[in-house]
VOGU-3710 file (C-alpha; in Angstrom, 3 decimals, decimal comma):
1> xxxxxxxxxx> -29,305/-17,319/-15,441  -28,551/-13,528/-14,159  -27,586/-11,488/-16,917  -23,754/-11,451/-16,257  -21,562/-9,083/-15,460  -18,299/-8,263/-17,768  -16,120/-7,928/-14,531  -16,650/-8,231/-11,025  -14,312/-6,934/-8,246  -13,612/-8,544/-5,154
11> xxxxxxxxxx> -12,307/-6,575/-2,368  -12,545/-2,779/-2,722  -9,062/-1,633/-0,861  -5,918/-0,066/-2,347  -5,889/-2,441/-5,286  -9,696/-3,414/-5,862  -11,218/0,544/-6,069  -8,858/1,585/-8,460  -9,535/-1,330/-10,451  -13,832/-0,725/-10,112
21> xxxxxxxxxx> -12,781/2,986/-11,322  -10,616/1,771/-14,099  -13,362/-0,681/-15,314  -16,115/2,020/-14,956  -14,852/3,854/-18,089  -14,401/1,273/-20,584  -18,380/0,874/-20,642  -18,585/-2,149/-19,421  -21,422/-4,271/-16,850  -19,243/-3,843/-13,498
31> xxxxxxxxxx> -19,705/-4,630/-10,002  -17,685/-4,188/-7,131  -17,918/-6,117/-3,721  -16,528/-6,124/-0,059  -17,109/-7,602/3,121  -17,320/-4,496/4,489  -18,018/-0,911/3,717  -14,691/1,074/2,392  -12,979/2,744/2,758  -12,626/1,205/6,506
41> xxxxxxxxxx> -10,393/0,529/9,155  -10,215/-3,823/9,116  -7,807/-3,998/6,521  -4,275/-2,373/5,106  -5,316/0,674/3,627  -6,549/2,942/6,510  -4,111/5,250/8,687  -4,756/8,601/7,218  -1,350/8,628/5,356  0,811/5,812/3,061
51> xxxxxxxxxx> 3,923/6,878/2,130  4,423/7,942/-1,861  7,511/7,921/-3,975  9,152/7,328/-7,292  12,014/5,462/-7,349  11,512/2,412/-5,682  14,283/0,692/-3,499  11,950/-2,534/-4,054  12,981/-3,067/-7,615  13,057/-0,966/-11,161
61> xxxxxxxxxx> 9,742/-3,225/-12,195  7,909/-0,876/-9,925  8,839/2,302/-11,198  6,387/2,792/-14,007  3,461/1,682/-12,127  4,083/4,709/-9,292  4,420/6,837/-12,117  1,520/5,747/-13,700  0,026/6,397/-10,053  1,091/9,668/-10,070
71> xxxxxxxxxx> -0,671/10,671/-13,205  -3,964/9,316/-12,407  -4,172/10,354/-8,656  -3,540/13,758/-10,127  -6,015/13,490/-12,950  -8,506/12,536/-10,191  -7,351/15,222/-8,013  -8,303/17,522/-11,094  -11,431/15,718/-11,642  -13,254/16,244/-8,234
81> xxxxxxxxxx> -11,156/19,446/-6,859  -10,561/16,982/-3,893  -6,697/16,233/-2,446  -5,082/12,780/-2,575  -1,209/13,173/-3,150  0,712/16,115/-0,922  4,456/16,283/-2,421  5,913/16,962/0,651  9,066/15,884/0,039  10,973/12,103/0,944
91> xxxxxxxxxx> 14,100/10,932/2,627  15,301/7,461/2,771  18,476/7,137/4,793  20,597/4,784/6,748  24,144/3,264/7,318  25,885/2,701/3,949  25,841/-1,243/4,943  22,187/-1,851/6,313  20,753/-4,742/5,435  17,323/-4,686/3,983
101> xxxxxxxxxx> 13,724/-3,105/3,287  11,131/-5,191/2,402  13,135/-7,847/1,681  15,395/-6,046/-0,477  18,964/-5,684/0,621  20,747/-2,553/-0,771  17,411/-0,569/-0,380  18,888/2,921/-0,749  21,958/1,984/-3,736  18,652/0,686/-5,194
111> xxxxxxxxxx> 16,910/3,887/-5,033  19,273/5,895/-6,133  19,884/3,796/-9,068  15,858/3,687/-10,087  16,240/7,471/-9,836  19,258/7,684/-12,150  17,635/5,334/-14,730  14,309/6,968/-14,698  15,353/10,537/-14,532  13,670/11,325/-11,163
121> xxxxxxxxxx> 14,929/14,203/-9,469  16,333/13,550/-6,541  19,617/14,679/-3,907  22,273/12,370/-2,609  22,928/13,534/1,204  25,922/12,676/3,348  26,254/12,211/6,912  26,878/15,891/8,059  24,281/16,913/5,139  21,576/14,627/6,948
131> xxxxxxxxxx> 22,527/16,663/10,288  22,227/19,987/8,931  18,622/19,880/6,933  16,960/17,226/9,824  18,415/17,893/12,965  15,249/15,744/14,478  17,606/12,787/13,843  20,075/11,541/16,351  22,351/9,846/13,911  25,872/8,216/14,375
141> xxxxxxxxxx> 27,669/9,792/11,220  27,829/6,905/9,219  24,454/7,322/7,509  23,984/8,255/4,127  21,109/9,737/2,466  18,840/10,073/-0,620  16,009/13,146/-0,960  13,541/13,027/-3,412  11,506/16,377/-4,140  8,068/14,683/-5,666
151> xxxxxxxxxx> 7,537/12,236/-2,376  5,353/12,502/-0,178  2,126/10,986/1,062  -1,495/9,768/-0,130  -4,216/9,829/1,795  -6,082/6,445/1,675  -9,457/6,670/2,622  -9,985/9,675/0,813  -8,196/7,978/-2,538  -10,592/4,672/-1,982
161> xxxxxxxxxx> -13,711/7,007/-1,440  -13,008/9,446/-3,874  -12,437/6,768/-6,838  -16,067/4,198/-5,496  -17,646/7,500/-6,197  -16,396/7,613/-9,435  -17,069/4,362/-10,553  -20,950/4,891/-8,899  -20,956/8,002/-11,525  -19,129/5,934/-14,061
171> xxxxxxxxxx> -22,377/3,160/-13,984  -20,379/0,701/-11,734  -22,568/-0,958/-9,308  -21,349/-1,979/-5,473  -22,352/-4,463/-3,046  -21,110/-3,631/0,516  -21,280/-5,361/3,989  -21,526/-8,779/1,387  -19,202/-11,420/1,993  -18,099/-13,842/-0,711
181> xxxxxxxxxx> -18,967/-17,479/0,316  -17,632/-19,229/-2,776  -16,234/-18,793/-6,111  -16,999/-21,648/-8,912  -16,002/-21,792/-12,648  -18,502/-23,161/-14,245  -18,201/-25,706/-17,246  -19,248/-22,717/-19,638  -16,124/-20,713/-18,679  -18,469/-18,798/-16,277
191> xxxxxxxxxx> -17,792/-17,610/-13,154  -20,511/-18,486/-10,416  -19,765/-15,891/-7,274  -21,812/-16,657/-4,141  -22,943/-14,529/-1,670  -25,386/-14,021/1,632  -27,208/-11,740/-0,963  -27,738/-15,141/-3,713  -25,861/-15,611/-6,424  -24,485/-13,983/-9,955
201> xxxxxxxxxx> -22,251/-14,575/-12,517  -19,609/-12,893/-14,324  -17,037/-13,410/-17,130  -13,950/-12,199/-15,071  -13,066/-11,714/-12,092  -10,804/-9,779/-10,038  -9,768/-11,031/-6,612  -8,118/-8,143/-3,974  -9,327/-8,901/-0,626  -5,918/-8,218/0,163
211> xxxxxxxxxx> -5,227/-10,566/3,592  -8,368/-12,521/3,154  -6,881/-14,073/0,463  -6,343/-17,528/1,660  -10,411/-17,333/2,146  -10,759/-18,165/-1,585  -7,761/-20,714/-2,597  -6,179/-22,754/-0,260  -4,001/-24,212/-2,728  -2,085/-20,635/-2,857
221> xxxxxxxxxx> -1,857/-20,693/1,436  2,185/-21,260/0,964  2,056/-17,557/-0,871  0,535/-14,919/1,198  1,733/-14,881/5,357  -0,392/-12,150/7,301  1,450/-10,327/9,607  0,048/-7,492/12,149  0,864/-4,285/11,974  0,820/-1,219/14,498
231> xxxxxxxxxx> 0,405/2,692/13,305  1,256/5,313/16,552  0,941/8,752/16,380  3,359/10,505/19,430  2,620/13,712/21,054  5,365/16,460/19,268  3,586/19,343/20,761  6,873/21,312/22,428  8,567/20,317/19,635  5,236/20,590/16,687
241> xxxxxxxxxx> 7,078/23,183/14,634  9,864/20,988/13,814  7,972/18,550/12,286  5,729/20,666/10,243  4,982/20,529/6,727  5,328/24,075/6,400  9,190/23,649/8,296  9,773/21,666/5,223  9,711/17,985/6,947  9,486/15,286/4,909
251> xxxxxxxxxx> 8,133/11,867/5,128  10,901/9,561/6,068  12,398/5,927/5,911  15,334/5,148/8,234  16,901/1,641/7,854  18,981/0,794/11,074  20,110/-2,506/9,815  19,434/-5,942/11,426  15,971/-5,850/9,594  15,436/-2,637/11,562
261> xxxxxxxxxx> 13,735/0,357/10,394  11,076/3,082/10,850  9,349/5,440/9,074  7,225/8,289/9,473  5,353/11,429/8,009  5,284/15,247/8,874  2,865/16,145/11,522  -0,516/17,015/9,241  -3,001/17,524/12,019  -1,925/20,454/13,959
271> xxxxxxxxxx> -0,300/20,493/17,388  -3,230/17,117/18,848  -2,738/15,340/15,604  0,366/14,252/16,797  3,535/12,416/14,250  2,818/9,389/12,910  5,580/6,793/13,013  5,652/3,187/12,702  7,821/0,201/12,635  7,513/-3,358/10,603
281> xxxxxxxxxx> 7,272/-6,643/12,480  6,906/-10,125/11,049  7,753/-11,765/14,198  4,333/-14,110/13,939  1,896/-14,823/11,908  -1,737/-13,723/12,477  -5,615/-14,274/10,644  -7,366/-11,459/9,938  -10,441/-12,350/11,319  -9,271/-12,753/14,792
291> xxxxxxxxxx> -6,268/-10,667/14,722  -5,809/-8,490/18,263  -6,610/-4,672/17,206  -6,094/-3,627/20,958  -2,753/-1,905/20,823  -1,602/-2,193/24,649  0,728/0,611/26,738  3,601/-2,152/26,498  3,421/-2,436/22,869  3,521/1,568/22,993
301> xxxxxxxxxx> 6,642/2,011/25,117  8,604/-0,886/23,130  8,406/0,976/19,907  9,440/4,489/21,617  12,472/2,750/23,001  13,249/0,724/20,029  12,383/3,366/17,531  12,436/6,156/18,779  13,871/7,262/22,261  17,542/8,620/21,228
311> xxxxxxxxxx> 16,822/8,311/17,789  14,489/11,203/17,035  13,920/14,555/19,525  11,177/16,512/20,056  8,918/13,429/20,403  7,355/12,738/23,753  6,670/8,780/24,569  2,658/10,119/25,083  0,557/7,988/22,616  -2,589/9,990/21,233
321> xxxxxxxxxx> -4,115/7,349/18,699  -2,801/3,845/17,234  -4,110/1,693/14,790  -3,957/-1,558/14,278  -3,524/-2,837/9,991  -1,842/-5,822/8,418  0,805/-6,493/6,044  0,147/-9,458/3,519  3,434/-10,889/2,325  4,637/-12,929/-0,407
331> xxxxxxxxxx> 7,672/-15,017/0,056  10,007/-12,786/-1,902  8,003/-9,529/-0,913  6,848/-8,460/-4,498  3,514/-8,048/-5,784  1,411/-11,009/-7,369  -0,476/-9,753/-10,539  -1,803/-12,653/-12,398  -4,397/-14,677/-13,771  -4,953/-17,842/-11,260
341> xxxxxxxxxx> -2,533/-20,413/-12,829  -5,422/-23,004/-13,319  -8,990/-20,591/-14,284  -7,901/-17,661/-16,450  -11,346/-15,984/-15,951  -9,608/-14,814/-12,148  -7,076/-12,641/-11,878  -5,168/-12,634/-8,483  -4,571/-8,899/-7,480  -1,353/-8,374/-5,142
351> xxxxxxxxxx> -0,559/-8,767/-1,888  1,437/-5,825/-1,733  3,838/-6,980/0,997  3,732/-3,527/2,636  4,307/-1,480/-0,113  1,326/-1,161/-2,417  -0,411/2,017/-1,501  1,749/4,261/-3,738  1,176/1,773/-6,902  -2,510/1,118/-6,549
361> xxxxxxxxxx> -3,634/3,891/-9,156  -1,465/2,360/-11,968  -2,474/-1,245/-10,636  -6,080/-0,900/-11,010  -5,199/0,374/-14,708  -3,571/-3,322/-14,863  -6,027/-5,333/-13,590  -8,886/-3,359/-16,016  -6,180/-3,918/-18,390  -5,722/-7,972/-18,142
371> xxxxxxxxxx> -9,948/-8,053/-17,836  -10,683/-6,481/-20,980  -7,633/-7,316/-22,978  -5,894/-10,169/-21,065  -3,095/-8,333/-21,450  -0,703/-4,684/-20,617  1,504/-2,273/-22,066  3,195/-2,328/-18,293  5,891/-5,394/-17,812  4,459/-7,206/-14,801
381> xxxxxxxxxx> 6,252/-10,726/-15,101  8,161/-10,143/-11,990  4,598/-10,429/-10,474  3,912/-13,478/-12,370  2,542/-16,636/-9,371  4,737/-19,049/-11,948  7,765/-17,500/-9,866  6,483/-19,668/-7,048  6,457/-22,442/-9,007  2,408/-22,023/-9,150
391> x> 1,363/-24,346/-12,558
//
């Protein structure tokens, strides 16, 4: 038999390269592989931006793992003199009665409340407030609103880069452009992982391939529904200055109601860079190795009309870029941290449901966590697959 490894990481995303660093400095025999070579653009975590922010309209339980994030981004930030987090500043706003944001109804009361309990400085804003400090909003005078100072945005693929490296320095080893055929537990307790590139063996294992999850248990299909996903970046260029960084614009989630909402970051790439803004569907379900990445001049103009067009001025319905990612969703839209509910040598990593980016850094800490010491200082039974019924 290969000498085994003490943990091997499958899917190196969000979730998966935080977990490879985490693992890398515990001096352990680690190995990390993906289907492709990340960071890259055939997942959910590629874009140039994800949205960052502490208190967390998806539930309380999240709160210390974005914190968590916070600290280690910034550690890594110190580390290797490179930037991952900008602090750019957040709002969250919307009609005092819209509905829901990832599946959580009272999104901002929710906020605000994780900022009250957690001590996270933030700013309630009323309706004329919202007018006065982001006059880039159309709004109808019924919105309310909640700033928070420390948000911002991460930038993905230089997080997922910047922390492979590290684990490569750390003694972690990789395998990229390697597909996992199969994963066996063996009658020792051993986990058998094949691949194109033979075989090997490991104690534990940590499964992220994010929406290639079905791939690997069928038996979990009812839990994770792939949905596609479209990023557009709109010309602002009469209008660039308003949307700067250095005009103070924030990134920003607007809840219309009706299961409505968009969000969006500060224009980061000069005048041709464009504003990134996007919108959420889950109208069908997709696979991810045939979903459509062609993003067509229909699908443009809808979201301008729908999202955009009397909603926010300044931004012209010219498309420069789009990109095409996918959301992998759980049926109540949290996270699934857990060991597989039959072989505790895997340990199911997410889906995030939309929302993970901002939590990955404190995740991976989990996951390295549950491999070493099948177990955490952080409280993640709300992510627990028993919630599905899973035995």
């Amino acid at each position: 038999m290969n000498t085994p490894y003490d943990v091997v990481v499958v899917g190196l995303g969000a979730m998966g390269s935080s977990a490879l660093y985490q693992l890398s400095q515990r001096n352990l025999k680690v190995l990390g592989i993906d289907q492709f070579n990340p960071p890259h653009s055939f997942g959910s975590s590629h874009g140039d931006t994800r949205i960052t922010r502490q208190a967390i309209g998806e539930g309380k339980s999240y709160v210390p793992l974005v914190l968590r994030s916070y600290e280690i981004f910034e550690d890594i930030e110190k580390k290797t003199g490179k930037k991952l987090l900008e602090k750019v500043g957040g709002i969250i706003f919307g009609n005092a009665e819209a509905e829901a944001i990832h599946g959580k109804k009272n999104f901002i009361q929710n906020t605000i409340e994780a900022a009250e309990k957690y001590n996270i400085k933030h700013t309630i804003l009323s309706a004329e407030d919202l007018k006065e400090k982001f006059p880039q909003f159309i709004l109808n005078g019924k919105e309310i609103g909640y700033f928070e100072e420390n948000a911002g945005y991460l930038k993905p693929e230089v997080c997922i880069e910047t922390q492979l490296e590290l684990a490569k320095k750390n003694g972690a080893e990789t395998l990229m452009n390697t597909k996992v055929t199969s994963i066996d537990v063996l009658d020792d307790g051993m986990v058998k992982i094949m691949t194109a590139e033979g075989e090997m063996f490991t104690k534990k294992i940590i499964l992220s391939p994010g929406s290639w999850m079905n791939t690997f248990f069928p038996e979990l299909k009812d839990l994770f529904k792939v949905y596609r996903q479209v990023l557009y970046w709109f010309d602002c260029s009469i209008e660039y200055q308003s949307f700067t960084i250095e005009n103070k614009f924030p990134i920003f989630i607007w809840d219309f109601g009706n299961g409505k909402d968009v969000y969006g970051f500060p224009a980061i790439d000069g005048k041709e860079g464009g504003i990134k803004v996007a919108g959420e569907e889950y109208s069908e379900e997709v696979s991810p190795d045939t979903i459509d990445r062609e993003v067509t001049d229909q699908e443009s103009q809808k979201m301008y009309d729908t999202y955009i067009r009397n909603r926010i001025a300044g931004i012209d319905p010219k498309v420069i870029k789009s990109k095409v990612c996918m959301y992998t969703v759980t049926p109540d839209s949290d996270f699934i941290i857990d060991f597989h509910p039959v072989h505790k040598q895997i340990i199911v990593a997410s889906p995030c449901s939309g929302h993970g980016f901002k939590h990955s850094g404190g995740v991976g800490e989990v996951l390295a966590d549950l491999a070493t010491d099948g177990k955490t200082r952080f409280d993640i039974s709300p992510f627990s697959i028993k919630r599905f019924n899973k035995k």
